[in-house]
GUDO-135337 format. One record per residue: residue number from 1; residue in three letters; chain; x, y, z of N, C-alpha, C in turn. Coordinates in steps of 0.02 Angstrom, whole numbers. Example, Ala and Ser with C-alpha at 12.3 -4.5 7.8 and 13.67 -1.06 7.14 Angstrom:
<lumnus>
+-----+--------+--------+--------+--------+--------+--------+--------+--------+--------+--------+--------+
! num ! residu ! chaine !   n_c1 !   n_c2 !   n_c3 !  ca_c1 !  ca_c2 !  ca_c3 !   c_c1 !   c_c2 !   c_c3 !
+-----+--------+--------+--------+--------+--------+--------+--------+--------+--------+--------+--------+
!   1 !    ALA !      A !    660 !   -284 !    390 !    615 !   -225 !    390 !    660 !   -165 !    390 !
!   2 !    SER !      A !    642 !   -112 !    354 !    684 !    -53 !    357 !    645 !      2 !    394 !
+-----+--------+--------+--------+--------+--------+--------+--------+--------+--------+--------+--------+
</lumnus>
This chain:
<lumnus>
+-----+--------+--------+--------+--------+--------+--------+--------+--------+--------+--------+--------+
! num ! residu ! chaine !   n_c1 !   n_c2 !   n_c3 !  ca_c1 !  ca_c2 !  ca_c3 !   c_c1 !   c_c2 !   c_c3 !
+-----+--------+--------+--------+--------+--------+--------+--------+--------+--------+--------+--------+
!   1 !    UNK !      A !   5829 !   4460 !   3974 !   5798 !   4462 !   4039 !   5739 !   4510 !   4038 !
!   2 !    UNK !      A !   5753 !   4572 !   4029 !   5685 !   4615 !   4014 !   5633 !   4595 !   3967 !
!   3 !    UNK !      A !   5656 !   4550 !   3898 !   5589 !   4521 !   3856 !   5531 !   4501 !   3908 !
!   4 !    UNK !      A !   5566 !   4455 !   3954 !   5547 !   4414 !   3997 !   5501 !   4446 !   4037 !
!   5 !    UNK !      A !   5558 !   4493 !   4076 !   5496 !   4532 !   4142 !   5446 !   4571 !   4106 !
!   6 !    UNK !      A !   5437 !   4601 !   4048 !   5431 !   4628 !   3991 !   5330 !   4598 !   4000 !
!   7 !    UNK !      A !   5343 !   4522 !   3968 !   5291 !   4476 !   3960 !   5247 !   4469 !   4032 !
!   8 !    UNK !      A !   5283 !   4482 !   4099 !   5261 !   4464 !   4160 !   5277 !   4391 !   4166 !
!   9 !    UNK !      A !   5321 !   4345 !   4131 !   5342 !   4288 !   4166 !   5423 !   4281 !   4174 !
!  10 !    UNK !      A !   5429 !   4292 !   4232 !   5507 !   4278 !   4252 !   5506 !   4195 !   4230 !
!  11 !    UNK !      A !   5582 !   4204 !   4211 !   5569 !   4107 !   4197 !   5636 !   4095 !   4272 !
!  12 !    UNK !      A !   5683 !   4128 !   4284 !   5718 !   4111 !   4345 !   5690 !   4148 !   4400 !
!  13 !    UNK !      A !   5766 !   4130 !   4439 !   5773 !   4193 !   4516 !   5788 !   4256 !   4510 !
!  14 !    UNK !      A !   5860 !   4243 !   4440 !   5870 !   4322 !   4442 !   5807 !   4364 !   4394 !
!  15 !    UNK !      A !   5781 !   4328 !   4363 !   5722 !   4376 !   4330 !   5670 !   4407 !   4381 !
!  16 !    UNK !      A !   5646 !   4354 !   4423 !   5598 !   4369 !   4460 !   5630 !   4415 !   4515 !
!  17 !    UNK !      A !   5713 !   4427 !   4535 !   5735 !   4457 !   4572 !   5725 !   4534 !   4564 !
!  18 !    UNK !      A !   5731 !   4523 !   4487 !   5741 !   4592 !   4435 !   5671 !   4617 !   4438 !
!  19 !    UNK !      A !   5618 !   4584 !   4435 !   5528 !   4604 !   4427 !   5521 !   4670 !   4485 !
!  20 !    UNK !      A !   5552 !   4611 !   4540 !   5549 !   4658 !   4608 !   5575 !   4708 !   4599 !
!  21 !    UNK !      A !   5653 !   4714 !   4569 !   5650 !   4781 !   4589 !   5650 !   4809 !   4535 !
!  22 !    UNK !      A !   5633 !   4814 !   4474 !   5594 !   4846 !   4433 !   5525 !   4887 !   4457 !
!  23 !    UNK !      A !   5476 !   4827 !   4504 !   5424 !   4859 !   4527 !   5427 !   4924 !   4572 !
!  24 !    UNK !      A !   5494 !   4906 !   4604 !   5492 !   4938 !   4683 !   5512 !   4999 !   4640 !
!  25 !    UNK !      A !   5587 !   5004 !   4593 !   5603 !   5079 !   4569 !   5546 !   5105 !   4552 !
!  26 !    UNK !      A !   5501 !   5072 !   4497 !   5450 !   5109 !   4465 !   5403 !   5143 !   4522 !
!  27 !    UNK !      A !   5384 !   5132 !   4579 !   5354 !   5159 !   4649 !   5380 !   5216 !   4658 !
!  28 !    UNK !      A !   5439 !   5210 !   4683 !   5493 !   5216 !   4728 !   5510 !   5312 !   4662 !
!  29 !    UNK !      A !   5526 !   5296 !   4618 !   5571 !   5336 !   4583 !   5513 !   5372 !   4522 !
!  30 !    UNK !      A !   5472 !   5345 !   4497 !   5447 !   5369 !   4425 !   5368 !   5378 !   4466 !
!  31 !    UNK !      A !   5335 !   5339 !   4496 !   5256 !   5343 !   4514 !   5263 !   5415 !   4578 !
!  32 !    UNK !      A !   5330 !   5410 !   4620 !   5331 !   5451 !   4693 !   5305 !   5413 !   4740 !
!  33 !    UNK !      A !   5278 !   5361 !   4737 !   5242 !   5324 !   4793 !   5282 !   5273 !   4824 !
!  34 !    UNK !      A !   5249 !   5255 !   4877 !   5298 !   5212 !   4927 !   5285 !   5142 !   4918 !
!  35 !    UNK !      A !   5334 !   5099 !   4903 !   5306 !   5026 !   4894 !   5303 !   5003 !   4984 !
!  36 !    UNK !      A !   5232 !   4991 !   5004 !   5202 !   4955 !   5072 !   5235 !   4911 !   5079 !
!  37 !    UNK !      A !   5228 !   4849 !   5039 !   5227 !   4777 !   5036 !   5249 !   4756 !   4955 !
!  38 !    UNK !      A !   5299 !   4686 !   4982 !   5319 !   4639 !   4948 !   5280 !   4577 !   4929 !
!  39 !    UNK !      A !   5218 !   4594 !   4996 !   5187 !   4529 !   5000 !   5229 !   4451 !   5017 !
!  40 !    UNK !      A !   5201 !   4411 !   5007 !   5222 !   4349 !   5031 !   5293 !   4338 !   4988 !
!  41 !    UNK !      A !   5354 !   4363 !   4993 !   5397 !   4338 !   4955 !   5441 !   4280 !   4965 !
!  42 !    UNK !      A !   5421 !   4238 !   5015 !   5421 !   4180 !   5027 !   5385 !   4123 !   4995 !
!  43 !    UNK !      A !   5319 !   4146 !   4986 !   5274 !   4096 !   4927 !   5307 !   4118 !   4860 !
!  44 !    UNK !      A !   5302 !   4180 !   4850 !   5299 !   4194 !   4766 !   5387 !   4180 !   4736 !
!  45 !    UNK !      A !   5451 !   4203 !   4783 !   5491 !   4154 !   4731 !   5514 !   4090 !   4766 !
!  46 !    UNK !      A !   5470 !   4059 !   4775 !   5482 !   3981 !   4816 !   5493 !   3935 !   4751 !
!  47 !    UNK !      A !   5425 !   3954 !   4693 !   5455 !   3904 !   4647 !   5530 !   3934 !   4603 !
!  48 !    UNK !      A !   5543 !   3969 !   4610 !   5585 !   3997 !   4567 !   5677 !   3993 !   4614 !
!  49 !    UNK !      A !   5664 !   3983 !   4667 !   5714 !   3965 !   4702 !   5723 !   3889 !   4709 !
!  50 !    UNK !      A !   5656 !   3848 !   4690 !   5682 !   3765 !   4689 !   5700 !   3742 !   4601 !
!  51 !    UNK !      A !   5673 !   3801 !   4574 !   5718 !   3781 !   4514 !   5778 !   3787 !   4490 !
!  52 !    UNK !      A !   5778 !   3856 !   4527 !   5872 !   3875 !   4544 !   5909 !   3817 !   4576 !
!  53 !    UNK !      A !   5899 !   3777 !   4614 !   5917 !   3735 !   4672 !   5912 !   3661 !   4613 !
!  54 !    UNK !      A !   5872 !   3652 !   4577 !   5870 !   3593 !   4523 !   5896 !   3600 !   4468 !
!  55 !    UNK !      A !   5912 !   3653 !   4454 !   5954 !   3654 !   4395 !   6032 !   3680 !   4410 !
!  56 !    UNK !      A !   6049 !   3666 !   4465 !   6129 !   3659 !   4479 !   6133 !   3704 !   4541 !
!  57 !    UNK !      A !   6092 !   3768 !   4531 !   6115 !   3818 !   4583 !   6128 !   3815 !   4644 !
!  58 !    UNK !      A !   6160 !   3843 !   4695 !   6169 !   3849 !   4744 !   6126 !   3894 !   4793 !
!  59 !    UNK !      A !   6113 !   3865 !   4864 !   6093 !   3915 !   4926 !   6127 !   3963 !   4915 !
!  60 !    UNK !      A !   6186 !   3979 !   4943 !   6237 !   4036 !   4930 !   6243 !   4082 !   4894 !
!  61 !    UNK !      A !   6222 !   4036 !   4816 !   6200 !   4102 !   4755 !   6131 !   4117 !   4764 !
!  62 !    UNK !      A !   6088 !   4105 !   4785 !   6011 !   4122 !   4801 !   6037 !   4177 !   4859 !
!  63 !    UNK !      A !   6073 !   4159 !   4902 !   6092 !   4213 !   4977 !   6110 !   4292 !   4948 !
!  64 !    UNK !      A !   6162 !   4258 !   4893 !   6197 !   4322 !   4885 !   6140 !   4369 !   4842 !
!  65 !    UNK !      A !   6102 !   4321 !   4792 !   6044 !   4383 !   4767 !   6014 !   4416 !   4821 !
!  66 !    UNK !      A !   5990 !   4363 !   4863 !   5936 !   4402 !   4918 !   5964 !   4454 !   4970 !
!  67 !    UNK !      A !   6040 !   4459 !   4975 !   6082 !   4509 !   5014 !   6073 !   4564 !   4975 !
!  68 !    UNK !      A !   6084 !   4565 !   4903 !   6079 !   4613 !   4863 !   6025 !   4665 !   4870 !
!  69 !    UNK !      A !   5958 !   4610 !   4860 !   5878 !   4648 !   4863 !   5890 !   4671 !   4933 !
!  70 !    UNK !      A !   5908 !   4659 !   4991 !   5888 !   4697 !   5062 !   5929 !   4753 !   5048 !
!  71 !    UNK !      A !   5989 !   4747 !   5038 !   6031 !   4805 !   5039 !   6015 !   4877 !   4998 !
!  72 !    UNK !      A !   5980 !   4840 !   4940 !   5959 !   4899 !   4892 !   5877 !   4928 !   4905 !
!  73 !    UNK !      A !   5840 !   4903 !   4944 !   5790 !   4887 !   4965 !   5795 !   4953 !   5047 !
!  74 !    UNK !      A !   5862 !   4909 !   5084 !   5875 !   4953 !   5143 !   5907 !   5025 !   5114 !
!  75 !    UNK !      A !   5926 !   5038 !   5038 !   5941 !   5117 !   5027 !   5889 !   5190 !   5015 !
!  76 !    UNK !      A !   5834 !   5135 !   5025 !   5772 !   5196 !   5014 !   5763 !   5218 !   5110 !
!  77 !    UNK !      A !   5787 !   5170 !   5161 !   5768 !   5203 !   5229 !   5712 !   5132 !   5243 !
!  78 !    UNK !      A !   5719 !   5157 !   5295 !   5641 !   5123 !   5349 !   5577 !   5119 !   5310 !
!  79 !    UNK !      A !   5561 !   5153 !   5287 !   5482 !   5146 !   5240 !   5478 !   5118 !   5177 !
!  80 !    UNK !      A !   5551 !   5094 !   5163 !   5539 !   5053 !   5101 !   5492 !   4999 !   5098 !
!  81 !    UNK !      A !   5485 !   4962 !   5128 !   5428 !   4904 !   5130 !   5416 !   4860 !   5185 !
!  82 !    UNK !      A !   5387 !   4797 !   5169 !   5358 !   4758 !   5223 !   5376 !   4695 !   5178 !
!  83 !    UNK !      A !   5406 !   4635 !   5192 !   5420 !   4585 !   5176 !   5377 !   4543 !   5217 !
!  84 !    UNK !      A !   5327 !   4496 !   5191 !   5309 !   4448 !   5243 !   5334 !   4409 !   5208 !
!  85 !    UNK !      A !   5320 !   4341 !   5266 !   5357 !   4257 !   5269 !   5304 !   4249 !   5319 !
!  86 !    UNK !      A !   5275 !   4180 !   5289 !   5245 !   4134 !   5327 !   5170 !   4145 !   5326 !
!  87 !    UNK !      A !   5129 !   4110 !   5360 !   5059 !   4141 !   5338 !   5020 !   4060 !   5327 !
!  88 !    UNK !      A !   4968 !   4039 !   5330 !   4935 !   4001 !   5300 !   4926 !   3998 !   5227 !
!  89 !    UNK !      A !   4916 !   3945 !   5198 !   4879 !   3939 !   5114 !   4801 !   3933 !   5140 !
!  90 !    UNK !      A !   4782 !   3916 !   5084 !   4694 !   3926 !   5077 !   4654 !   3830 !   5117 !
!  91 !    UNK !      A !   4729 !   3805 !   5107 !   4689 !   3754 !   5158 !   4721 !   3739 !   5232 !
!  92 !    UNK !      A !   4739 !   3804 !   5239 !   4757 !   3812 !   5320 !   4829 !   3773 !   5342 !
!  93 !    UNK !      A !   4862 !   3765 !   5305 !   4943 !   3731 !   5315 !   4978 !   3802 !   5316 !
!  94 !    UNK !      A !   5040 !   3779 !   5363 !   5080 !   3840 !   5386 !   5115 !   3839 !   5301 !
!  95 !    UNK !      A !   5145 !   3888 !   5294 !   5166 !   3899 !   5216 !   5252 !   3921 !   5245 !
!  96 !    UNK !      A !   5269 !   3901 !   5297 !   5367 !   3911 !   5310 !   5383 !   3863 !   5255 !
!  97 !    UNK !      A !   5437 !   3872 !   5216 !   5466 !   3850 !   5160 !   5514 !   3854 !   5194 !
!  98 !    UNK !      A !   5574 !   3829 !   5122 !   5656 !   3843 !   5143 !   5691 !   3901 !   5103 !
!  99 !    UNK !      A !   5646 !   3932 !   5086 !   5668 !   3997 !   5068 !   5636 !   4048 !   5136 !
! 100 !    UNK !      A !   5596 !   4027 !   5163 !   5565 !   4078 !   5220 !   5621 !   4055 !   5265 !
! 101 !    UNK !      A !   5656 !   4007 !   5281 !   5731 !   4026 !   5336 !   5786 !   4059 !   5300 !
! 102 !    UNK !      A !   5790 !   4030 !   5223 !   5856 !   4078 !   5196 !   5825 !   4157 !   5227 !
! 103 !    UNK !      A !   5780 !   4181 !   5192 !   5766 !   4251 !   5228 !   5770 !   4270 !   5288 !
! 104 !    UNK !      A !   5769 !   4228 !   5342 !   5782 !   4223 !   5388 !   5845 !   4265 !   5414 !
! 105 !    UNK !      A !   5878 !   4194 !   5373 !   5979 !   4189 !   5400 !   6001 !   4262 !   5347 !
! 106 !    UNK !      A !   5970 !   4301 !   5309 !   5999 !   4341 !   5266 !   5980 !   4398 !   5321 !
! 107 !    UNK !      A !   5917 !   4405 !   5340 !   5890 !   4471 !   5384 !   5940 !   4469 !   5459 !
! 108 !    UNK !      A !   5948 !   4412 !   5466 !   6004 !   4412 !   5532 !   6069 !   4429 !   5516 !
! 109 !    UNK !      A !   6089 !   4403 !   5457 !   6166 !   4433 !   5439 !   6166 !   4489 !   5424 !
! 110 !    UNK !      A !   6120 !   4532 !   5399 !   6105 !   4608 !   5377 !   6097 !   4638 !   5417 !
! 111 !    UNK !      A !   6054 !   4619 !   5457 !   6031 !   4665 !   5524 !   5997 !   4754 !   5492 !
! 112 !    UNK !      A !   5966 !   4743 !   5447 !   5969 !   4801 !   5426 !   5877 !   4837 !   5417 !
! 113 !    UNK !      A !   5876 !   4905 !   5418 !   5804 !   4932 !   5437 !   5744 !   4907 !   5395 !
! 114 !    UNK !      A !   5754 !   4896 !   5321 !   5711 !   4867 !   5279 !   5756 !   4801 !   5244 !
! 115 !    UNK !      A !   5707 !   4763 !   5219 !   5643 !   4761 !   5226 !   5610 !   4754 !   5300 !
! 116 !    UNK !      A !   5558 !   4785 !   5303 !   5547 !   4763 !   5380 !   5511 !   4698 !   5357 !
! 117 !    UNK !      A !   5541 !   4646 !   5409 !   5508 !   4591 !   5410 !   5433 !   4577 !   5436 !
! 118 !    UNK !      A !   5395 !   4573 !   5413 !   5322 !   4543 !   5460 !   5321 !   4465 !   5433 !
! 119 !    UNK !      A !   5321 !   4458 !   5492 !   5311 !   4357 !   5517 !   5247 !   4377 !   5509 !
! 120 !    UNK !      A !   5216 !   4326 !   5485 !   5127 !   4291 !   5493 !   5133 !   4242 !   5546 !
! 121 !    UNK !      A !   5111 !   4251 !   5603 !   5128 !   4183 !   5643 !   5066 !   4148 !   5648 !
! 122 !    UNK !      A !   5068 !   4077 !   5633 !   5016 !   4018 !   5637 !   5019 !   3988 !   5683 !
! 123 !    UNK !      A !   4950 !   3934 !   5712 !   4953 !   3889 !   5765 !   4996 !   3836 !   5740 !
! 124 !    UNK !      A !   5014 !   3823 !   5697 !   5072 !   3772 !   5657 !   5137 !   3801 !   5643 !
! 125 !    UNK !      A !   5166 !   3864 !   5667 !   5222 !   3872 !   5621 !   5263 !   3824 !   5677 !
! 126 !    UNK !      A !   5333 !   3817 !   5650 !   5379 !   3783 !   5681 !   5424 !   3806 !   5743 !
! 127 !    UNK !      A !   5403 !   3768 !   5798 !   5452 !   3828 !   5849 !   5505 !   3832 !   5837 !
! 128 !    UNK !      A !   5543 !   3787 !   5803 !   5617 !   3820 !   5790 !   5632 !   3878 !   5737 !
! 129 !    UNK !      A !   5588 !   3877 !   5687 !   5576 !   3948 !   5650 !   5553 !   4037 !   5694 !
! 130 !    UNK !      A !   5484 !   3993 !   5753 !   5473 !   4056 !   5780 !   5540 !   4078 !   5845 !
! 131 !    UNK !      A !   5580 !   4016 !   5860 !   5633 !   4043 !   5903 !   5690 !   4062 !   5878 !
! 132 !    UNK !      A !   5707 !   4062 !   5801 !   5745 !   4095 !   5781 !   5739 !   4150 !   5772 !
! 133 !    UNK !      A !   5678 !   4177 !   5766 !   5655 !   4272 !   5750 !   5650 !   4295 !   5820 !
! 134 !    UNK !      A !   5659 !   4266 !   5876 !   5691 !   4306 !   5946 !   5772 !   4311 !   5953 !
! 135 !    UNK !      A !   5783 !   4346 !   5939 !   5842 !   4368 !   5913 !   5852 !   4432 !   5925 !
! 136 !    UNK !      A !   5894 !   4452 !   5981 !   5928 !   4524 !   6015 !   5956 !   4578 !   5967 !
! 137 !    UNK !      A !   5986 !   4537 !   5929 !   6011 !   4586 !   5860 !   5966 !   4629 !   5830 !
! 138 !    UNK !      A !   5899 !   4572 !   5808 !   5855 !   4601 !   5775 !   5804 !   4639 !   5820 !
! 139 !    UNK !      A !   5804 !   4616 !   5870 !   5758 !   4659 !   5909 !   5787 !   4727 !   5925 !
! 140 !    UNK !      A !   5850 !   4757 !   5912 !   5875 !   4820 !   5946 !   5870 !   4871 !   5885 !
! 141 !    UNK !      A !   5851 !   4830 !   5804 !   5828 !   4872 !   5753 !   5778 !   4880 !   5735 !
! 142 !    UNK !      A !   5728 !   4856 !   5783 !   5652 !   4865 !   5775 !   5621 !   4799 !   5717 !
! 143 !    UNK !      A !   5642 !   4732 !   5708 !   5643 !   4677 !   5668 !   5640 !   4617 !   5722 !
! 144 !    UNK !      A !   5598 !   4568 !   5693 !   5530 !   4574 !   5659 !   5479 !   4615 !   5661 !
! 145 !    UNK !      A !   5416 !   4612 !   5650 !   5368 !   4632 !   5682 !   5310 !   4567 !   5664 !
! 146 !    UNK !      A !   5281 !   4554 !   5723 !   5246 !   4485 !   5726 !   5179 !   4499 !   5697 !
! 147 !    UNK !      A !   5124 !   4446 !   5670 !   5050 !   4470 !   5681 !   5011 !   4393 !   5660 !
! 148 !    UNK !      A !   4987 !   4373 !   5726 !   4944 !   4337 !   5719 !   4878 !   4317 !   5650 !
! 149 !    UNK !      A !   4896 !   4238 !   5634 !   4888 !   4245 !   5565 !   4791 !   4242 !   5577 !
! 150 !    UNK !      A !   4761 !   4210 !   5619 !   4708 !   4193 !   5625 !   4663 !   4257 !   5645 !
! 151 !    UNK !      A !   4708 !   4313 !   5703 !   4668 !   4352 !   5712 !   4662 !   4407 !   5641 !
! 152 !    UNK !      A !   4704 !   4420 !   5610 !   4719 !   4464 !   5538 !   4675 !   4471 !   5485 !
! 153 !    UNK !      A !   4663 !   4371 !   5482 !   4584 !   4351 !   5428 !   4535 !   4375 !   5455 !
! 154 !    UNK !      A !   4519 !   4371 !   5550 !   4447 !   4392 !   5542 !   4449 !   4442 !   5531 !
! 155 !    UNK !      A !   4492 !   4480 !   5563 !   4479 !   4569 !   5531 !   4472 !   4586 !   5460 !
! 156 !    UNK !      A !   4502 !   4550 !   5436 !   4486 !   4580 !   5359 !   4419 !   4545 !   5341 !
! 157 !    UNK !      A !   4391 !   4485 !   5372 !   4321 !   4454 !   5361 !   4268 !   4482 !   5376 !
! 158 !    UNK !      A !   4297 !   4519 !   5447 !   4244 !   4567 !   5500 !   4235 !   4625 !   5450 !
! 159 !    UNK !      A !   4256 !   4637 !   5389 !   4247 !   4691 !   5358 !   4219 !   4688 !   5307 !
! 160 !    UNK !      A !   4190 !   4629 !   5289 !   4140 !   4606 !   5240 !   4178 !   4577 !   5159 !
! 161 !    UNK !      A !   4235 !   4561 !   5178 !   4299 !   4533 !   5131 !   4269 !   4428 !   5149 !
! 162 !    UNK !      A !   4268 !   4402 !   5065 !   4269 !   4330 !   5090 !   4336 !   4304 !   5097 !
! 163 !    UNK !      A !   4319 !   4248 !   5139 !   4377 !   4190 !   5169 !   4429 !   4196 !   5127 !
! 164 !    UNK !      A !   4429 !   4189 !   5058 !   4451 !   4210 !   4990 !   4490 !   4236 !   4989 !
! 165 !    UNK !      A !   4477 !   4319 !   4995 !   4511 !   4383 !   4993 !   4541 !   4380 !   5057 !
! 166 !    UNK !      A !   4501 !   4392 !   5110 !   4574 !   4354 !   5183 !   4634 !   4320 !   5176 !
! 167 !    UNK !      A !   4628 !   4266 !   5159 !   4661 !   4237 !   5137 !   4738 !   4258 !   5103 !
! 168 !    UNK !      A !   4723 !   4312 !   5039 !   4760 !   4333 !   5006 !   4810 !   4403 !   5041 !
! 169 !    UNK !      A !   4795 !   4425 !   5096 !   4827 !   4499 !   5142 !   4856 !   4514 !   5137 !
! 170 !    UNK !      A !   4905 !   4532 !   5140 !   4983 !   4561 !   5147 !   4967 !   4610 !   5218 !
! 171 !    UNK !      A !   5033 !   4616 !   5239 !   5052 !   4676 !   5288 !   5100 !   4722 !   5273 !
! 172 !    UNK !      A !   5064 !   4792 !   5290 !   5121 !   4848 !   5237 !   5188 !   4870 !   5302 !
! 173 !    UNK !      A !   5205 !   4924 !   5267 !   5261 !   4950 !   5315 !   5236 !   4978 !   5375 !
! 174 !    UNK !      A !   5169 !   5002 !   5350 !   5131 !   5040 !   5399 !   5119 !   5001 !   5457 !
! 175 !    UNK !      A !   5125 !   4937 !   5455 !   5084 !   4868 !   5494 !   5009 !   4894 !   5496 !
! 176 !    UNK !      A !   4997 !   4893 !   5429 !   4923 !   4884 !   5402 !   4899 !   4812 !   5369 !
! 177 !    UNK !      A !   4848 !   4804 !   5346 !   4827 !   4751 !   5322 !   4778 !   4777 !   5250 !
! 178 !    UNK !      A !   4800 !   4765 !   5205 !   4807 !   4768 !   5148 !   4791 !   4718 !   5091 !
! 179 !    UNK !      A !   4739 !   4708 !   5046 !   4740 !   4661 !   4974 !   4793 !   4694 !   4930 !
! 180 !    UNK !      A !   4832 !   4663 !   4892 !   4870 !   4690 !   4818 !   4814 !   4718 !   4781 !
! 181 !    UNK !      A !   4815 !   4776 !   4731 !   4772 !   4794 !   4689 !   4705 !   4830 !   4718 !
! 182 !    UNK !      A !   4684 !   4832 !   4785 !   4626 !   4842 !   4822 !   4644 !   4910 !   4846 !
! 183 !    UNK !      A !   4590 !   4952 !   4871 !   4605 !   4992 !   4915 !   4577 !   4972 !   4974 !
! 184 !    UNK !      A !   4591 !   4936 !   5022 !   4572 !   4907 !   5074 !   4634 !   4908 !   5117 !
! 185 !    UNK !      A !   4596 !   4947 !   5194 !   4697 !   4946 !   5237 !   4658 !   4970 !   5290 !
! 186 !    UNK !      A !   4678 !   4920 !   5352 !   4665 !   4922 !   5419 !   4724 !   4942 !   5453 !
! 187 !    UNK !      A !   4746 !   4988 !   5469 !   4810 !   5011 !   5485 !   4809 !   5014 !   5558 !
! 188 !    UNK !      A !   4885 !   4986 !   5590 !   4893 !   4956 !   5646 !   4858 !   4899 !   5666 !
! 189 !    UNK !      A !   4836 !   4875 !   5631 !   4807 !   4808 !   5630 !   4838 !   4733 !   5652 !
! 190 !    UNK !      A !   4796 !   4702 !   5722 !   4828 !   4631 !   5753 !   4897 !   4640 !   5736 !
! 191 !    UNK !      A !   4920 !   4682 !   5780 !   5006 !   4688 !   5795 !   5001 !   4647 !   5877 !
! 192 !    UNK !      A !   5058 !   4622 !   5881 !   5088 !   4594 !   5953 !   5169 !   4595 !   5967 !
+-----+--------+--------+--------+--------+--------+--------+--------+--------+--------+--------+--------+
</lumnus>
């Protein structure tokens, strides 16, 4: 498994489960720094959860990894990170998957302070996705936190970033707006 994460290509779930938190300790424990963002972890193990799902695996065993990562994730406190789900791709389709509801149904059964969730919300996402994140449970632990996906790009466009790099954002713990690898961060940024 480490050859693997080793090379930078997870070939499963649990590798790519392992990347994560390889990355996050290395932050977290050896750098001193705070991991912001997970970024879209709804896009990035989407393929790696339909291969789990095609080569025999189960929802349930995908659940139980992803219970794992919040729980160990929720032992660093509230500032451990920012998980988004959802968001546009580069040709403007809502990007909810069926791993962005498993995360869903895992953050509701957890109920727990991190990851903090940030929804990307689109003029396309699905109302039965956006009426499942109104949710009393989650609202009394400070979860979700919402941010308009259209107003988010121009701000980062209004800042002389192309369509491109917009495109690519993340939202940190801070509810900033953030590139991976960039030093670029609009903090408190298109919150609702």
């Amino acid at each position: 498994v480490l050859y693997n994460i080793a090379k930078g290509k997870p070939s499963d779930i649990y590798e790519a489960m392992q990347t994560i938190i390889i990355y996050f300790f290395l932050h977290e424990n050896v750098f001193g720094t705070r991991v912001r963002t997970l970024g879209r972890l709804d896009v990035l193990l989407y393929p790696f959860y339909k291969k789990h799902l095609s080569e025999g695996g189960t929802k349930d065993e995908a659940k139980e990894i992803l219970k794992n990562l919040f729980i160990l994730l929720d032992s660093y406190g509230d500032g451990a990170c920012a998980m988004n789900i959802g968001g546009l791709d580069e040709n403007g389709r809502d990007m909810i998957n069926d791993l962005s509801i498993l995360l869903i149904e895992v953050e509701k059964e957890l109920s727990l302070r991190a990851p903090i969730f940030a929804v990307r919300v689109t003029p396309n996402m699905p109302q039965d996705v956006f009426d499942s994140l109104i949710d009393f449970n989650l609202f009394k632990i400070g979860q979700p936190t919402f941010y308009g996906e259209l107003p988010c790009r121009k701000a980062m466009t209004g800042r002389g970033l192309s369509l491109s790099e917009a495109n690519s954002f993340s939202l940190n713990s801070c509810m900033g707006l953030i590139l991976a690898g960039k030093e670029f961060a609009d903090m408190w940024g298109i919150k609702f």
